[in-house]
N, C-alpha and C positions, 0 to 999 in steps of 0.2 A: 169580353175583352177589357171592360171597363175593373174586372176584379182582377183580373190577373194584371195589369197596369196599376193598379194599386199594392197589391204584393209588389210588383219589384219598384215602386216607389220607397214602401217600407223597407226594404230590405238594403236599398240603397243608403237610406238612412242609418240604418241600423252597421252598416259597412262603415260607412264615411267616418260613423261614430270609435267605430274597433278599432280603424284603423289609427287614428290619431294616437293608441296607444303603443301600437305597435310600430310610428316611426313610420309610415309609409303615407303615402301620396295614393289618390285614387283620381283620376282623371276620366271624364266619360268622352268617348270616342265612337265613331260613324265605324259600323262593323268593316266599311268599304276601305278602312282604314292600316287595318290589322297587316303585320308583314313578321316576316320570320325573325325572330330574336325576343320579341314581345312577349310581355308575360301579361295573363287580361284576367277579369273576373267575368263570366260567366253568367250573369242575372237568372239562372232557372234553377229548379228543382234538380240534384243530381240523378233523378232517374230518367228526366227529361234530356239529358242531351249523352251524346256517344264518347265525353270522358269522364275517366272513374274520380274526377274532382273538380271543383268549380273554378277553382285557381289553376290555368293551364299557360303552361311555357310554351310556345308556338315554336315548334323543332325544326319545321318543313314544310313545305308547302300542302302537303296532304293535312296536315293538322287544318292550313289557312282553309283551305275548303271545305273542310267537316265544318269548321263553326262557319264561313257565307253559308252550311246549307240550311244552317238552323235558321235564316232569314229573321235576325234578330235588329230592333232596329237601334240599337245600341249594348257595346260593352264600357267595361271600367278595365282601364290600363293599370298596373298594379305598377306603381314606382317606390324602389328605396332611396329615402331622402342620402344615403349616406353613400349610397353608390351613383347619384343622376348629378351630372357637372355639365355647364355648360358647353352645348354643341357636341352632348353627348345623348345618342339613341335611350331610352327605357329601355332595360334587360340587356343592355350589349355587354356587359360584363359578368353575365351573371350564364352559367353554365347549367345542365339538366343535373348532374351529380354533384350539384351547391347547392341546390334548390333546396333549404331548411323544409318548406312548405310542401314539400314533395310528399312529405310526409302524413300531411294534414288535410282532408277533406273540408272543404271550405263553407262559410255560410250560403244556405239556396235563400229564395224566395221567399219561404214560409219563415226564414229565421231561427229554421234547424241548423246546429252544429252539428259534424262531422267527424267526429275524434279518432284517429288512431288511439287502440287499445295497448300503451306500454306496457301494460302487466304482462301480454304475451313473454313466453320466453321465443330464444330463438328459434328452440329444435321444437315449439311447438309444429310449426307448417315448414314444409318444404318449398314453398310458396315465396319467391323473393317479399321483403319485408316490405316496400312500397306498394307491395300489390297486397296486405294484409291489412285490413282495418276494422274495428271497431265495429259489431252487428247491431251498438247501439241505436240507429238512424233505422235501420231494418225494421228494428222488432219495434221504434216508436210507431212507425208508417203503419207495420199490421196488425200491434195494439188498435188502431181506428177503422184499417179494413176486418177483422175479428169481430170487434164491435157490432160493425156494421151491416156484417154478413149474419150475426145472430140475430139481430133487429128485424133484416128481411125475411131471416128462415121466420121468424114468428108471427110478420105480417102474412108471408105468404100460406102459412098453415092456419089464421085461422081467413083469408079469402077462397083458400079451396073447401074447406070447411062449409064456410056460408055456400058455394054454388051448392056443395051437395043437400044444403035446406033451399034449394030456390030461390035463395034471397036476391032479388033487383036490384035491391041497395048495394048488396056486395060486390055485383058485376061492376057496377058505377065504381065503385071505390077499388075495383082491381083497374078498370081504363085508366084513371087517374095515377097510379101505382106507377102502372107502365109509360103513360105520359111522361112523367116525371122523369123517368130512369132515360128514356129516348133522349130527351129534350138534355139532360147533362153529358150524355155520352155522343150526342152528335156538338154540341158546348166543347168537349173535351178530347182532339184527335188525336192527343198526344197520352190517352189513358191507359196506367200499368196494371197488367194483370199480375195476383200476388196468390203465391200458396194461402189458404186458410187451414188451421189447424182445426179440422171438424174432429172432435172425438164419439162427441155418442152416438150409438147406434140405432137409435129409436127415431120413424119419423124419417126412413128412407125415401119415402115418395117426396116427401117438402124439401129435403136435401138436394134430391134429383130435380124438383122443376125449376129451384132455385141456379143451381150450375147451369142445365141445359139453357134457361132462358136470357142467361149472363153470355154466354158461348153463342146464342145464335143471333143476337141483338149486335155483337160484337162483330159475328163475322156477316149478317145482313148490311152494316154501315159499311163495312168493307167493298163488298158488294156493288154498294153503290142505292140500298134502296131509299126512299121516300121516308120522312116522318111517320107520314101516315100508313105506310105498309110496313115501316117498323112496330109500331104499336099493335098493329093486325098480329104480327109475327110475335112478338110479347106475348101478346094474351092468350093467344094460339098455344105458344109452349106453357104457361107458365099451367094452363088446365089439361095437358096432350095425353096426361095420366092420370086424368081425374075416375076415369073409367074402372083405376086398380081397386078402388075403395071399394068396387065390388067383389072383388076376388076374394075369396077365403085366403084368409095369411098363413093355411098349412101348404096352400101353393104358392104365394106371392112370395112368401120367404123361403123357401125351401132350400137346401145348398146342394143337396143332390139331384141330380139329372131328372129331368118331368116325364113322368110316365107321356104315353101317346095320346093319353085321354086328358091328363093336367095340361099338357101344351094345347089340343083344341079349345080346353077349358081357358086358360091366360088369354088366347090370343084373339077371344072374345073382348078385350079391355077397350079397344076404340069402338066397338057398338054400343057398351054400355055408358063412355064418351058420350060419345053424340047423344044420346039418351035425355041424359043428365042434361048438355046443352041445350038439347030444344024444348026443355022444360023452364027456363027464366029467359026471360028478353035481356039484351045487350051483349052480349058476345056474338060478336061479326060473323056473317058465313066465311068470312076468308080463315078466321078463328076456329071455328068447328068445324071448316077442310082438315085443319092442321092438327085436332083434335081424332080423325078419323084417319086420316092417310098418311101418319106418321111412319109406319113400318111396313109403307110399299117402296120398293125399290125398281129401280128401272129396267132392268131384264124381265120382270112380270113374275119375279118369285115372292116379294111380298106378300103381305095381307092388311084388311081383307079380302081386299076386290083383287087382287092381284093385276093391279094398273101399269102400264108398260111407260115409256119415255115420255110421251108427247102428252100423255094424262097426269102428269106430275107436274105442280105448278112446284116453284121456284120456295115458295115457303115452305113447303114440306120436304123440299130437298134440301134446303136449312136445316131444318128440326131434324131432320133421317140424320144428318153428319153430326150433329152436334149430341142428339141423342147416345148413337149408338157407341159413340168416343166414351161419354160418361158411365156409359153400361161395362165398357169394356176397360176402364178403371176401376171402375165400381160395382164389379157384380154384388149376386147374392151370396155367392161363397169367396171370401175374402184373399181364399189359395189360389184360387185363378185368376186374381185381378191380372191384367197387363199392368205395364208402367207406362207412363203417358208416351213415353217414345216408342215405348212397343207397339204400341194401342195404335199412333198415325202411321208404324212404317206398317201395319198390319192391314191395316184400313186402304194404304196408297197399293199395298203389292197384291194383298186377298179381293177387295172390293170395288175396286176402279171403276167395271162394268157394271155394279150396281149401284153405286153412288155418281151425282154431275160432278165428273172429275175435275172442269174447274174450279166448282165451289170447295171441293175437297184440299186442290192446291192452293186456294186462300186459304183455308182454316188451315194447314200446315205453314204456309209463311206467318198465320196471325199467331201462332202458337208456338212456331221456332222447330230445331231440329231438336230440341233438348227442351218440352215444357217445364213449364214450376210443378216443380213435383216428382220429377227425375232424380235416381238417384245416378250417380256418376265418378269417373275414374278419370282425374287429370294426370299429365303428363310427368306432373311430378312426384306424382304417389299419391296423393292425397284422395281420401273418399267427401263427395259432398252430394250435397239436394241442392238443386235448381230451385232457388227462392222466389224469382221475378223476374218479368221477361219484358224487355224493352222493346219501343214499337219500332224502331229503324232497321231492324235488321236480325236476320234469326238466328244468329250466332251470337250475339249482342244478350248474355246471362248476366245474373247475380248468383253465386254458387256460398254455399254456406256450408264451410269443412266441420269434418270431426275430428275436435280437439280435446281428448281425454282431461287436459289439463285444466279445461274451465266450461262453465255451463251452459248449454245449448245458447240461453239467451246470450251471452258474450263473447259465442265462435266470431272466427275470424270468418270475413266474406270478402270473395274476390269476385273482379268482375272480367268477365271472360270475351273476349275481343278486341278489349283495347291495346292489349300486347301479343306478339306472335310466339313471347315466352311461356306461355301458360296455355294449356288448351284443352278443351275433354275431348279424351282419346275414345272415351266408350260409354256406354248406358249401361246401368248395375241392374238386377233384378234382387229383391230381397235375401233372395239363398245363397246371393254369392258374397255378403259380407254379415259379421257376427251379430247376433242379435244386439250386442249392449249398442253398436255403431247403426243397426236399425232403429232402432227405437230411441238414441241420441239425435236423428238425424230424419227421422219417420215418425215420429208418435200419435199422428193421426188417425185413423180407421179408412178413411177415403179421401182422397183427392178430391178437393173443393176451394174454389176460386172465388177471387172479390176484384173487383176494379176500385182503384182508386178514386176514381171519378164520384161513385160512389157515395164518398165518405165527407163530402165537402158540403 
């Protein structure tokens, strides 16, 4: 609390200071304040609240409510010296289609600018031009989750590493790993999940416990669990494949279909798990459950023991949902991935009766109807990928179009819910648009995720 009141300290400052250039008054106001005609600034992160700029014209009383929801305990009233006259309202003269700044995505908290991108032409997006800005804020943000997602795949590969030498120390230094990660993402309820652009393909397993353990940490807080049965949950996924290191990699990686003998051969992987586990001290029995009973499902069709409802603890029905999502983006053969929308409406219609279907309808609100990573078809033509997904509300996108006319890093990005003019009508699969707008728009090999929270 104490960092994030120091950000919008700073950034107050750093306001107060802009604004002096630009002619304007900035007055701080009791959110309980706010009423329609008011133009306010905003004090957060623009990914943090449900409008697509910090500087917001208050249209209607639905605007007035969205910001009391944010429970903020103060805004900055945004006044022009040339327009505010005695016994005269801020903003009463000032219209939504005057609004110069309509244009402009405003200073957050961190003291990132916002720029609408003029170089656009018009007929680049069919996309009203208000609702078109600048991916420069985008790509600074995943510049740091990028970063930071390479950082943990390295941590995390050389601590699976160490368990398979036995190492005690390494156990120690994976608890602490996942400490860490608990302790900032329950610090941070407002944390974005953000596409990462994973390219290479070597080093699938570290890929995989890196996501899964991101995904089940994320939807265990949701949940509602403990600290302490977070970290359980952590350590649990983060080793739940540690068992594949045993597998020969002419079955582990195979793209085509497992003979009947490779599939009993694979799905040996959580015995040789546990194996592994109970050869170095520190890793929790709740750990080495989740190690072992990752791919039993609740109808009793699992393995290995083929455990029914009431023998399924709550961590392993975590890992089972979050797992089997990443598999199902991520297989081994790259032609049968799902797209992240396929993959939960697949998971909601095909698996219901083997998955805990509430836990399943959390990770579907924590994920959206449209995760990061979807490709998609708006209302106005326009093709884009689901870049980041807000935590208020599953409709609540960042969409980043293909714009032939300039380079992936300085698409335009729209943000999808805050207007009823813009909306994705549908989920793309790769086949159905051209490769050059795949790969302008996809360049990754797998869908793989970072939280913000993360990188701080």
């Amino acid at each position: 609390m104490i960092k994030v009141l120091g950000k919008v300290l700073e950034s107050i400052v750093s306001i107060l200071g802009g604004e002096k250039r630009r002619k304007k008054d900035l007055r701080v106001i009791s959110a309980a304040d706010i009423r329609v005609g008011m133009k306010v600034r905003i004090p957060l992160n623009w990914f943090r609240h449900p409008f697509w700029k910090s500087t917001v014209y208050i249209r209607n009383q639905e605007d007035v409510e969205r910001i009391l929801a944010l429970e903020l305990p103060f805004l900055l009233e945004v006044v022009d010296r040339k327009d505010t006259q005695p016994g005269k309202d801020a903003g009463e003269s000032e219209r939504p289609e005057d609004d110069k700044e309509a244009m402009t995505a405003e200073d957050d908290v961190a003291g990132e600018v916002h720029e609408t991108d003029r170089s656009l032409s018009a007929s680049a997006s069919s996309v009203p031009e208000k609702k078109a800005f600048s991916a420069k804020v985008h790509h600074l943000k995943v510049q740091q989750c990028q970063k930071a997602y390479h950082e943990k795949l390295v941590e995390i590969k050389k601590l699976i590493q160490g368990v398979l030498s036995f190492s005690e120390e390494t156990v120690k230094e994976a608890n602490r790993t996942i400490e860490v990660m608990v302790s900032s993402l329950l610090a941070d309820p407002e944390a974005v999940v953000f596409l990462i652009n994973a390219k290479k393909k070597a080093d699938v397993i570290f890929h995989h416990a890196l996501n899964t353990c991101m995904l089940a940490l994320l939807l265990g807080r949701d949940a509602g669990l403990t600290g302490e049965s977070l970290c359980h949950l952590g350590v649990g996924v983060l080793f739940h494949d540690i068992g594949k290191l045993r597998i020969p990699k002419s079955i582990l990686y195979k793209e085509k279909p497992l003979t009947p003998a490779e599939k009993q051969f694979y799905r040996l992987h959580p015995d040789y798990g546990v194996e592994i586990a109970s050869r170095v001290s520190g890793i929790s029995p709740e750990a080495t459950m989740i190690i072992r009973d990752h791919h039993e499902l609740l109808d009793g069709t699992g393995y290995p023991r083929g455990l029914t409802e009431k023998e399924i603890n709550t961590l392993v029905r975590i890992t089972t949902i979050v797992n089997l999502y990443d598999n199902y983006c991520n297989p081994r053969n790259p032609e049968r991935a799902f797209t992240p929308h396929a993959a939960l409406a697949h998971m909601y219609r095909k698996l219901s009766q083997k998955l805990d279907r509430l836990l399943l309808e959390r990770f579907i609100r924590l994920m959206g109807v449209f995760p990061p990573g979807t490709l998609v078809e708006l209302n106005t033509g326009d093709v884009g990928v689901v870049i980041a997904r807000a935590h208020w509300s599953p409709k609540h996108v960042s969409v980043m179009l293909y714009d032939p006319n300039v380079p992936s890093s300085k698409a335009p990005i729209v943000s999808i819910g805050e207007s009823p003019e813009v909306k994705i009508i549908r989920s793309l699969r790769p086949a159905d648009i051209p490769p050059e707008v795949y790969q302008y728009l996809s360049p990754s090999f797998r869908v793989s995720y970072m939280l913000d929270t993360w990188t701080k």
